[in-house]
ROVEXTOR-792179 format. One record per residue: residue in three letters; z negated, y, x negated of N, C-alpha, C in turn. Coordinates in steps of 0.1 Angstrom, whole numbers, padded with zeros to 4 digits, always signed. Layout:
BEGIN
ALAZYXZYXZYX;...
***
This chain:
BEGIN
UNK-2689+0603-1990-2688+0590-1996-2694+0589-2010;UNK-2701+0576-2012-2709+0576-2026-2699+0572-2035;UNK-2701+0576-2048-2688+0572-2056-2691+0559-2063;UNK-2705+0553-2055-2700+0532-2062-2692+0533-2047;UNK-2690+0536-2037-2681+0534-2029-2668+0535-2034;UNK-2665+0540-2032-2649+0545-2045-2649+0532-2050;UNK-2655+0533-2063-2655+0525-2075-2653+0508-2068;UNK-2658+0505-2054-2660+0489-2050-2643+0487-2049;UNK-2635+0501-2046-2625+0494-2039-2614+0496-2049;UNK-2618+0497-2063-2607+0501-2077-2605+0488-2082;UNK-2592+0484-2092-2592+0470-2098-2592+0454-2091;UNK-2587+0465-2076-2585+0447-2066-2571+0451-2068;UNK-2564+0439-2069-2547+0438-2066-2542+0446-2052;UNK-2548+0442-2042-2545+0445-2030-2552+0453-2022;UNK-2556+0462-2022-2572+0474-2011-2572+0467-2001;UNK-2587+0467-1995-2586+0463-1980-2578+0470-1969;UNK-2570+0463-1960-2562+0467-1949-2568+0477-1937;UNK-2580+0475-1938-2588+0484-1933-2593+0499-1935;UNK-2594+0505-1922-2594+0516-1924-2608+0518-1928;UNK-2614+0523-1944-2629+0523-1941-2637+0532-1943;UNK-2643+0533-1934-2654+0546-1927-2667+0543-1938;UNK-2666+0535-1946-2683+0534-1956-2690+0552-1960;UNK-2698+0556-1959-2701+0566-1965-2691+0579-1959;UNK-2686+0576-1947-2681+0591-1941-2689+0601-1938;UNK-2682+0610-1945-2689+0623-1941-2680+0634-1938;UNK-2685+0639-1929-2677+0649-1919-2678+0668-1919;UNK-2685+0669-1932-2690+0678-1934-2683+0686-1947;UNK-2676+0676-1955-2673+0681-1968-2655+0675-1974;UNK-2649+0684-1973-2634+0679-1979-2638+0668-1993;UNK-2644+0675-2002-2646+0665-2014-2658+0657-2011;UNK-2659+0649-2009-2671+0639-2003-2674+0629-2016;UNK-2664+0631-2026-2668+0620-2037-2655+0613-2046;UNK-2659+0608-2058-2648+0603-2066-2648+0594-2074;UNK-2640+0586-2076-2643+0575-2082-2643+0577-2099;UNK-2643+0569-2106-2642+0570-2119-2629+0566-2121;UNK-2617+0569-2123-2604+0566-2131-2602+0562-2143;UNK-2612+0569-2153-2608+0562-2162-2613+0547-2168;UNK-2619+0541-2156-2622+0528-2158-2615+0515-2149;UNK-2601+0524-2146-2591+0513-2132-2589+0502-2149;UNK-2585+0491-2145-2581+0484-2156-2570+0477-2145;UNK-2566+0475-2135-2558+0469-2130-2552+0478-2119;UNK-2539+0471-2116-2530+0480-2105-2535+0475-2092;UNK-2533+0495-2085-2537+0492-2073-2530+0489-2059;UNK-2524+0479-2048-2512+0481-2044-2514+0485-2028;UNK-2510+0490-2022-2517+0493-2007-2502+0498-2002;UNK-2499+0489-1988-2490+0487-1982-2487+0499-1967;UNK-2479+0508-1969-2477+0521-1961-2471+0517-1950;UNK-2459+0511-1957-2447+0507-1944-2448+0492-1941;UNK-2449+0490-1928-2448+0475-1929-2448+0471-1912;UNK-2433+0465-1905-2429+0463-1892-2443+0454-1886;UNK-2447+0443-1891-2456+0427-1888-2468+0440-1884;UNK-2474+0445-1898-2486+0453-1898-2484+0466-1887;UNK-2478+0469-1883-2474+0481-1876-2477+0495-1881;UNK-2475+0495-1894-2475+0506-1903-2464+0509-1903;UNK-2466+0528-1900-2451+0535-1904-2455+0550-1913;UNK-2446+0557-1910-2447+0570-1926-2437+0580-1911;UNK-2446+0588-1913-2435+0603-1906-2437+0609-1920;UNK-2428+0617-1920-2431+0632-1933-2437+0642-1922;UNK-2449+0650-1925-2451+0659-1922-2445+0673-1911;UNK-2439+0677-1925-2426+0687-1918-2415+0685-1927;UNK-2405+0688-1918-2388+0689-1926-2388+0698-1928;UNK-2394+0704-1941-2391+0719-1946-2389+0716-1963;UNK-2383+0732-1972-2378+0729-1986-2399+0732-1992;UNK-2396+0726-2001-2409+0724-2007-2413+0741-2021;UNK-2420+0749-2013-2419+0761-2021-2429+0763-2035;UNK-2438+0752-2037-2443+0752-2053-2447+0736-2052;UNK-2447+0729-2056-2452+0715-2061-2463+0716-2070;UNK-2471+0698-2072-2476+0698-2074-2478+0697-2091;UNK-2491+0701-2097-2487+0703-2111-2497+0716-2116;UNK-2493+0723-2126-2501+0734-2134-2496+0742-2125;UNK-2504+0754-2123-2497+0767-2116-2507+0777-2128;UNK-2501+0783-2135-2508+0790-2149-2520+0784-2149;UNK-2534+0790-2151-2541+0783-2157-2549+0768-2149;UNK-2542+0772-2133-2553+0763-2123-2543+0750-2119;UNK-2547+0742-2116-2538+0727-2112-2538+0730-2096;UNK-2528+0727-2096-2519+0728-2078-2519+0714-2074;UNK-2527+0704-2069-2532+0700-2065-2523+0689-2053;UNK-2513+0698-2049-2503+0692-2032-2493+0699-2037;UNK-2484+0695-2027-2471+0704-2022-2474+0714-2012;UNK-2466+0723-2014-2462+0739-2007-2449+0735-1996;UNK-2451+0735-1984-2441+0731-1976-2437+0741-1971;UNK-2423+0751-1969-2423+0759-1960-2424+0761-1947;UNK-2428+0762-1939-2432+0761-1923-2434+0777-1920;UNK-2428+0774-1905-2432+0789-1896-2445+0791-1889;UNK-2453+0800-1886-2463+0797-1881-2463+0790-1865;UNK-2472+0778-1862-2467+0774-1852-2460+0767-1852;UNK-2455+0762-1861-2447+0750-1863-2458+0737-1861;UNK-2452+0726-1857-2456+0713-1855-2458+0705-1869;UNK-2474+0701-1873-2476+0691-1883-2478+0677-1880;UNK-2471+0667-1880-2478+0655-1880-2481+0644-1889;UNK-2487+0636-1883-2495+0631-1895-2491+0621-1901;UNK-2491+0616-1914-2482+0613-1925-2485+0593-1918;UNK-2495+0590-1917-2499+0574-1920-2506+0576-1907;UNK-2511+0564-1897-2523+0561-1896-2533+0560-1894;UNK-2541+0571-1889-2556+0574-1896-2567+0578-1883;UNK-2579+0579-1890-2589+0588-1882-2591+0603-1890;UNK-2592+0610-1883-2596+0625-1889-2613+0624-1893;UNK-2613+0627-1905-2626+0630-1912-2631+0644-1914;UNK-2621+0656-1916-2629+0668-1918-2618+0679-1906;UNK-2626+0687-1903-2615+0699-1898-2627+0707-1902;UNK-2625+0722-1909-2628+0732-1918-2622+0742-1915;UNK-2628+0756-1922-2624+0769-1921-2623+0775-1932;UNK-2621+0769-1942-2622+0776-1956-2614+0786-1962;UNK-2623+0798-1958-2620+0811-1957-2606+0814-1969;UNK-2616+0809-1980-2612+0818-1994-2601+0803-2002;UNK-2596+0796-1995-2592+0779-2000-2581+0775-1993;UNK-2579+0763-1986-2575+0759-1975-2574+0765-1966;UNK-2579+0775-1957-2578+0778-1948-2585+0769-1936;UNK-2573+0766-1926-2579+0759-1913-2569+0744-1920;UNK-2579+0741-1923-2578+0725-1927-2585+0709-1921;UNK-2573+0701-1928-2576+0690-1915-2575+0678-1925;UNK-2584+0665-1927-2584+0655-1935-2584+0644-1931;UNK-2576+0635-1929-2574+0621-1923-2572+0611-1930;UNK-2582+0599-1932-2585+0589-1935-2575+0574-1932;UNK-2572+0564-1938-2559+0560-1941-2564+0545-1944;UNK-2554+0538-1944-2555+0522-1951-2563+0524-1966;UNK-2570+0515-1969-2574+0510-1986-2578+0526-1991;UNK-2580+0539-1987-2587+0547-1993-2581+0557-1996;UNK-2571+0554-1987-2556+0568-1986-2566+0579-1978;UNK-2562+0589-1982-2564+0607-1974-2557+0611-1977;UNK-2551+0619-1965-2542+0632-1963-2549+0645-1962;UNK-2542+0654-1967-2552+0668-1965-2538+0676-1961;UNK-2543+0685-1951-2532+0695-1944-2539+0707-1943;UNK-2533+0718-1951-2539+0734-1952-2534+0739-1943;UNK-2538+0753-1943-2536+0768-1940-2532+0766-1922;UNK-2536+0758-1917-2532+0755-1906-2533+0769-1892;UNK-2522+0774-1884-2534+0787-1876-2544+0777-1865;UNK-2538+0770-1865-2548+0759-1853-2549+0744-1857;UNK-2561+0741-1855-2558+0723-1856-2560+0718-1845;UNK-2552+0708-1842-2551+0705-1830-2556+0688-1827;UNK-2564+0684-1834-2575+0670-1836-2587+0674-1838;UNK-2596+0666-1832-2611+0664-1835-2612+0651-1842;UNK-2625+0655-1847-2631+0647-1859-2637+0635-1848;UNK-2634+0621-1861-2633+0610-1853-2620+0605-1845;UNK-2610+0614-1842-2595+0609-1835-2593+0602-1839;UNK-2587+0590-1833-2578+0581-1840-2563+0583-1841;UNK-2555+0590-1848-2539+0590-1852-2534+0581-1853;UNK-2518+0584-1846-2507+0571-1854-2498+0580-1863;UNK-2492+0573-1870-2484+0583-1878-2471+0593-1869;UNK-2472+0604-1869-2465+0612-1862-2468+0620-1852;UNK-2479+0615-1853-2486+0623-1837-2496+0637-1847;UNK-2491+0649-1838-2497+0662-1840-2510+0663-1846;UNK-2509+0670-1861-2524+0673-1864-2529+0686-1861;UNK-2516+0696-1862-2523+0712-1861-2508+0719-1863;UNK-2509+0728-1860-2494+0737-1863-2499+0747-1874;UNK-2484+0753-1879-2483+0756-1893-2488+0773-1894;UNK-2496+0779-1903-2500+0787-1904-2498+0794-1919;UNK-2509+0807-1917-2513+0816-1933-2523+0814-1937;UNK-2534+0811-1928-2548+0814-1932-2554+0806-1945;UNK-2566+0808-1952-2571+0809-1963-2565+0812-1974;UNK-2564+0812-1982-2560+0816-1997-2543+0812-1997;UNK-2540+0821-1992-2521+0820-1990-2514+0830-1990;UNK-2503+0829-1994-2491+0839-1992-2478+0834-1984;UNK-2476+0837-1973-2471+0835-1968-2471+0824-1962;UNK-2466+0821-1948-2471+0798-1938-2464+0791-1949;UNK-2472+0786-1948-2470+0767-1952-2479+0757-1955;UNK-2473+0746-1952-2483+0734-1951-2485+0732-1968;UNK-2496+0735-1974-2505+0723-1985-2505+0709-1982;UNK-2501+0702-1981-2499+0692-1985-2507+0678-1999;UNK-2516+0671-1994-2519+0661-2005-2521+0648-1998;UNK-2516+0643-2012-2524+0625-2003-2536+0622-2020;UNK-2544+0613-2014-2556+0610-2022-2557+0596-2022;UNK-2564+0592-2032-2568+0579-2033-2582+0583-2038;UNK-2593+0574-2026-2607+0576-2036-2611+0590-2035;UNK-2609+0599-2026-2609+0612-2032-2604+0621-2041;UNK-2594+0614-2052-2584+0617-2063-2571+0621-2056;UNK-2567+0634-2058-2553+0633-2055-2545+0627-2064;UNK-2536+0625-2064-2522+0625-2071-2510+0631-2064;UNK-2499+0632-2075-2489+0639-2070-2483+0628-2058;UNK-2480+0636-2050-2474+0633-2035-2461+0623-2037;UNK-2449+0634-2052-2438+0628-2052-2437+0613-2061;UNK-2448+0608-2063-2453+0598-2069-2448+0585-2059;UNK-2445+0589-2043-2441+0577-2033-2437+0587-2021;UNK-2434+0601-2022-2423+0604-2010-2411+0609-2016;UNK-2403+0611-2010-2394+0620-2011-2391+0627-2006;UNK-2397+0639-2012-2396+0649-2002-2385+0661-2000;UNK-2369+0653-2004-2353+0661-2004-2351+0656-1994;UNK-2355+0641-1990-2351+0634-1979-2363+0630-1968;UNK-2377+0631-1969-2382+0629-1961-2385+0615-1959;UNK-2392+0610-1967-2390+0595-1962-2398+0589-1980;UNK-2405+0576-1976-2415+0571-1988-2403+0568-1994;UNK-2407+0568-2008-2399+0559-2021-2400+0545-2018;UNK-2411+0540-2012-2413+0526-2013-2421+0522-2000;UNK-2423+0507-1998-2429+0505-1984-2444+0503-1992;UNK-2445+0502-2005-2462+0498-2009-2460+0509-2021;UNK-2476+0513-2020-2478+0520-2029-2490+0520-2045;UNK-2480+0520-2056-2486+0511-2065-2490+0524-2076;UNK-2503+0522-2075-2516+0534-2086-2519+0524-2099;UNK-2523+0534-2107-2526+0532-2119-2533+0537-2127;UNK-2540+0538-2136-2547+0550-2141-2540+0561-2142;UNK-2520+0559-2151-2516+0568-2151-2518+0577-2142;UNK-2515+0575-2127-2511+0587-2118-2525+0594-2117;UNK-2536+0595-2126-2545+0597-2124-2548+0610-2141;UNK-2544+0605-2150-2545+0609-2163-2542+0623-2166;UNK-2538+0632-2150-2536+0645-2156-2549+0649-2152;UNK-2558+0644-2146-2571+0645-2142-2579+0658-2157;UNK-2579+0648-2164-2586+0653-2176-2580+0671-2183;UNK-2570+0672-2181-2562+0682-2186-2567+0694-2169;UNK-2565+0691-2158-2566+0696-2152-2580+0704-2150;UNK-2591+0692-2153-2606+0702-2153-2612+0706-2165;UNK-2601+0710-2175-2602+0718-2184-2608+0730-2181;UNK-2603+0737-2167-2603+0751-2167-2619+0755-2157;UNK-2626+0760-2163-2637+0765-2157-2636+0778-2149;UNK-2634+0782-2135-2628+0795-2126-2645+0797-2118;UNK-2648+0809-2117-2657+0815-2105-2646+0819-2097;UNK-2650+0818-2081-2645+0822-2070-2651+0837-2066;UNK-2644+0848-2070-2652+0859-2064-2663+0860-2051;UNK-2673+0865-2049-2676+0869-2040-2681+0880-2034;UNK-2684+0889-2025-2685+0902-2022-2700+0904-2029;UNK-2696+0914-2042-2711+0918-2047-2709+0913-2061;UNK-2699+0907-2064-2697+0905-2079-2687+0917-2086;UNK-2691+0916-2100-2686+0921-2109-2681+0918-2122;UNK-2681+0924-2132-2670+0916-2142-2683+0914-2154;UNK-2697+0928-2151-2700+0924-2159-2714+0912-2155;UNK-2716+0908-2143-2730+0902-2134-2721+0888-2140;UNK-2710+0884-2141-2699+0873-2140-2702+0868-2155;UNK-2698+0879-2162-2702+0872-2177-2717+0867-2181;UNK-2726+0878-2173-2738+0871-2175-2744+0855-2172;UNK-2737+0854-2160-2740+0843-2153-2733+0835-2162;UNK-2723+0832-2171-2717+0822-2171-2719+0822-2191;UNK-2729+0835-2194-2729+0829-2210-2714+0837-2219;UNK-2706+0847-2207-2697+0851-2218-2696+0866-2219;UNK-2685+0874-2220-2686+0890-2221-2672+0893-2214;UNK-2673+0909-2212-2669+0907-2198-2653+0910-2203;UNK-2654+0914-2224-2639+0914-2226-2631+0901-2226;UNK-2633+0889-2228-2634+0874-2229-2626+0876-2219;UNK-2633+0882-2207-2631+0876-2190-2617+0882-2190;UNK-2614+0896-2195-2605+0902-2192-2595+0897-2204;UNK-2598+0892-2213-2583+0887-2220-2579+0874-2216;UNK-2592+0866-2210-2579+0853-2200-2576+0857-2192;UNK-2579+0868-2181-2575+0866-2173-2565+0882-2170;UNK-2559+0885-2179-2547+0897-2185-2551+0908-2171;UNK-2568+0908-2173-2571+0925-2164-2577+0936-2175;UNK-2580+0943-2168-2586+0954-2175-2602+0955-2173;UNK-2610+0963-2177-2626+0967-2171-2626+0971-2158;UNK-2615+0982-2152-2611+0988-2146-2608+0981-2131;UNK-2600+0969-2131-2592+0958-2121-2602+0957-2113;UNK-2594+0959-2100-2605+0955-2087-2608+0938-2085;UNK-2613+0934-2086-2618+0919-2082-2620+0915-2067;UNK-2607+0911-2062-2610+0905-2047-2613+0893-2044;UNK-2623+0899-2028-2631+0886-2029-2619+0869-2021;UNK-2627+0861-2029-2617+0849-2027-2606+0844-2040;UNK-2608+0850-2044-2597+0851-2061-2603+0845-2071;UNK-2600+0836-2077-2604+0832-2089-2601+0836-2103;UNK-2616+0835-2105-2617+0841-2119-2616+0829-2133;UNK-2607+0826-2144-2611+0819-2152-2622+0823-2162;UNK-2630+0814-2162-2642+0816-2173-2641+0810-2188;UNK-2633+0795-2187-2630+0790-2198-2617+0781-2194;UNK-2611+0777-2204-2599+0766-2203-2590+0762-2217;UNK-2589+0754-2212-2579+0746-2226-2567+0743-2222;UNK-2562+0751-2213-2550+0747-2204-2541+0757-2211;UNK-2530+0752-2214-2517+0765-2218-2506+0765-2206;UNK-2506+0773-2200-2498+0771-2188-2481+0770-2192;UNK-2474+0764-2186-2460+0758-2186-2452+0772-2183;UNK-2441+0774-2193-2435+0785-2190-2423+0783-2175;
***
């Protein structure tokens, strides 16, 4: 999606009720983003609603094992849901499914479904998904069961919802002690957007097979002690592939 796309549907009182496909693409999780720091009005888009035949499942009923927010130097993005592998995910709102992915070193087996007024869901580490691209979902019905794969320790569902391609934090309209939205409409602002700036502070390379500590500093303009005092290694430290490396940041991580 182009990001005057985005931008057409910021600063209406109301998002269109429609589900819309403008600029879909099926190829890429991040497809595009709007500019935030130019919302000047609130945004309000209606989740729950009997007339409209809008409803809200929660995902999974599990305890939430890291939230969303700083995780030392990198922003965590979703919620960490605990799930067994094989566990049943379904789907939050709604939707048509827009991406299913394999991202090895990330997400994993991931699945992204498209929503009222410019809502997306994103569901990680999945061991199977169990939708094709283009489905049409109702809220509750099966997207994939719960897995390890990509960049994880141990199953659980990642978890995000997006506006515009922006996430925000999830607990901004669920509750996720009890499973169930805070509200039947959901009302955005720049605020829920403003950790934006703090979050892409941090500049990370993604290892890849064939890197080193000193090819890394070259590429990026620094040295390779720099590399090792953000990121508390040694010269020595094996670098595995899939791991992020910080290169720069202005982030102080939350004790």
């Amino acid at each position: 999606m182009q990001e005057s796309n985005f931008q057409d549907n910021v600063d209406a009182l109301f998002v269109p009720d429609s589900i819309d496909t403008t600029g879909w693409c099926t190829s890429k999780i991040n497809a595009g983003h709007f500019d935030y720091k130019q919302m000047t009005d609130t945004v309000r888009i209606v989740l729950r609603d009997s007339v409209l035949g809008r409803s809200y499942c929660h995902p999974f009923n599990g305890y939430i094992t890291s939230p969303f927010g700083l995780r030392k130097f990198f922003w965590h993005y979703g919620m960490d849901v605990k799930v067994k592998k094989g566990d049943s995910i379904r789907c939050a709102f709604d939707g048509i499914v827009r991406v299913i992915q394999n991202d090895r070193y990330g997400y994993g087996k991931v699945v992204v479904v498209r929503h009222y007024g410019g809502l997306e869901t994103l569901y990680g580490h999945f061991s199977r998904a169990k939708v094709e691209v283009g489905q049409r979902l109702k809220a509750g019905e099966l997207v994939g069961l719960g897995g390890n794969t990509g960049r994880s320790t141990g199953s659980h569902l990642h978890f995000e919802i997006r506006y515009c391609g922006e996430p925000f934090d999830p607990r901004d309209i669920v509750d996720f002690d009890n499973f169930v939205l805070k509200s039947d409409t959901l009302v955005l602002t720049k605020a829920n957007f403003d950790y934006l700036a703090q979050a892409r502070s941090t500049i990370a390379h993604v290892i890849r097979r064939g890197d080193n500590l000193g090819s890394i500093a070259r590429r990026y303009g620094t040295t390779v002690r720099r590399l090792c005092a953000l990121n508390h290694i040694s010269g020595r430290t094996l670098l595995r592939v899939g791991r992020k490396l910080v290169i720069r940041t202005d982030l102080t991580a939350a004790p």
